[in-house]
LORO-754834 format. One record per residue (C-alpha): x, y, z. Coordinates in steps of 0.5 Angstrom, whole numbers, plus 2048, in hexadecimal, padded with zeros to 3 digits. Layout:
BEGIN
XYZ ...
END
This chain:
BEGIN
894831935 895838934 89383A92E 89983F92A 89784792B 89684A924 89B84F923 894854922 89485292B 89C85392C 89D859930 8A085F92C 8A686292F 8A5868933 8A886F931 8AA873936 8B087393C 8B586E937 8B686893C 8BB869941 8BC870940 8BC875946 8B787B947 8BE880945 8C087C93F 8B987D93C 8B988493D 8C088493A 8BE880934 8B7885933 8BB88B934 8C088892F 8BB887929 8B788F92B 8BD89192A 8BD88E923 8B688F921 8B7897923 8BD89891F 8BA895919 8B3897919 8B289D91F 8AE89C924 8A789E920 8A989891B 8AB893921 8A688F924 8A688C92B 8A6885926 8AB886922 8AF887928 8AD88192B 8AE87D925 8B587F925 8B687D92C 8B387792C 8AE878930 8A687992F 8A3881930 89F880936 8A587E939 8A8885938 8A488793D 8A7884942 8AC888942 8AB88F93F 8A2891940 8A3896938 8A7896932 8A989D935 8AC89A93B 8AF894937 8B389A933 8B589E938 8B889793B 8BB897935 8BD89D935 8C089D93D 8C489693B 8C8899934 8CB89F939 8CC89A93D 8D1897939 8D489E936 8D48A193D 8D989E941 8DE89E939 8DD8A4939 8DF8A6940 8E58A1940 8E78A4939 8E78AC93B 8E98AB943 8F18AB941 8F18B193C 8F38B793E 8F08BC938 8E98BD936 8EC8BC92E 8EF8B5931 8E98B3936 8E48B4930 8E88B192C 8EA8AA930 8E28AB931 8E08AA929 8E68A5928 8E28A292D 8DB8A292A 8DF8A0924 8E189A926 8DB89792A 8D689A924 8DB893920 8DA88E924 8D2891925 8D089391E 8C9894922 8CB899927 8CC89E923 8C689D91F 8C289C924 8C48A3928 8C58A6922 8BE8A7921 8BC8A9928 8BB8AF926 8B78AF921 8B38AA925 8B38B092B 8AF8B5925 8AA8B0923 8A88AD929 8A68B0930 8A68AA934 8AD8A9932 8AE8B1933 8AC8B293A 8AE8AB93D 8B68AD93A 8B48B493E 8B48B1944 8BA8AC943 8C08AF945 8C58AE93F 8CD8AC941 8CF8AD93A 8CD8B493A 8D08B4941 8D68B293E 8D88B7938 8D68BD93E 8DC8BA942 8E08BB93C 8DE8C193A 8DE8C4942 8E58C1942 8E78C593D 8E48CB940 8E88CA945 8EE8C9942 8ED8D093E 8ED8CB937 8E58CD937 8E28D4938 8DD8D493C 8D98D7938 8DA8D3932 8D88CD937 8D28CC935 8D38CC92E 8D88C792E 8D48C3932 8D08C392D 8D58C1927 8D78BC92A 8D08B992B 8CE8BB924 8D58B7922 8D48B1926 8CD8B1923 8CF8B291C 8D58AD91D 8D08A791F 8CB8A891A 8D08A8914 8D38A1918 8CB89E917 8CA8A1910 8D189F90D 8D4899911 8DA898915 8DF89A910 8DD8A090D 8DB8A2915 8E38A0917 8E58A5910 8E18AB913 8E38AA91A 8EA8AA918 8EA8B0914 8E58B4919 8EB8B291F 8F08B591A 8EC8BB91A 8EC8BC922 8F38BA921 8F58C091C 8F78BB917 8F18BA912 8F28C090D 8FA8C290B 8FD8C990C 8FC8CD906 9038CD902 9058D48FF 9038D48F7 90B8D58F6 90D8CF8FB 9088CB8F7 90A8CD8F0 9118CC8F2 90F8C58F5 90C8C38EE 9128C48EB 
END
């Protein structure tokens, strides 16, 4: 009779691929929680074993699917405009005037930054991340950037339907990019709440309707009375 394994001599379970998961789910799941650890701790503070940690998964096993961190956060990157992109293209497609493409634009964001609080965090400090590292800088150099593709659309719509001058394009350019940026920041700093109220009274302004037409002292004195 064979004598019962001590609990020292039972196998321990093994952490790597979960059981039955295919190779594109466990990508899936790793690039889920880099996403995560990035927007909470940046990419310095994040280790290839936290993320692993969070996934389920040991480190080594990162390495199956992603050869650095960097490439693991460029990954991430790539898969966060993944979602926003096709979003943004739908939501601008049917609009007409550059007010109304920019603005179904940031009606979108709003809406996917609710049902995603890290989306928004974690694209929100892509450019400090770009400032501080090099690896990161020159990676994002060669990647071709849809968003950006995007808001040029727009703004080269508007040039063309003489809403824009083509002088002032590029400045708009820009001003869109600094309050998509802004707007995103807000949103991982404040929460989904206070993000709706500042997208809301920014839509109004784009809208004309945020700030009151001054009323003449005398109207306003007779309105008093």
């Amino acid at each position: 009779m064979t004598a019962p394994r001590s609990p020292r001599s039972r196998a321990r379970p093994r952490r790597g691929r979960p059981p039955g998961a295919t190779s594109d789910a466990t990508r899936a799941r790793i690039l889920r929680a880099a996403r995560e650890c990035f927007a909470r701790t940046g990419y310095a503070g994040t280790t290839n074993q936290q993320i692993a940690e969070h996934a389920g998964i040991t480190a080594p096993a990162i390495y199956q699917y992603y050869d650095s961190k960097t490439a693991l956060y460029m990954a991430t990157v790539k898969d966060a405009q993944a979602e926003l992109v096709p979003k943004f293209r739908e939501a601008v497609a049917g609009e007409k005037t550059t007010r109304g493409a920019f603005r179904a634009l940031l009606a979108a964001s709003g809406v996917m930054h609710e049902q995603d609080p890290s989306l928004a965090a974690f694209l929100s400090a892509l450019p400090i991340e770009l400032r501080r590292e090099d690896d990161i800088a020159n990676a994002m150099a060669e990647a071709p950037s849809d968003v950006l593709e995007i808001m040029e659309g727009i703004v080269a719509r508007g040039v063309r339907a003489r809403e824009i001058t083509p002088s002032a394009a590029p400045h708009v350019l820009s001003m869109f990019l600094a309050c998509t940026m802004g707007l995103s920041l807000y949103a991982a700093s404040f929460g989904a709440d206070e993000y709706r109220a500042a997208l809301d009274a920014f839509l109004a302004l784009l809208d004309g309707t945020l700030l009151a037409k001054r009323i003449p002292r005398r109207r306003a004195r007779s309105a008093a009375r």
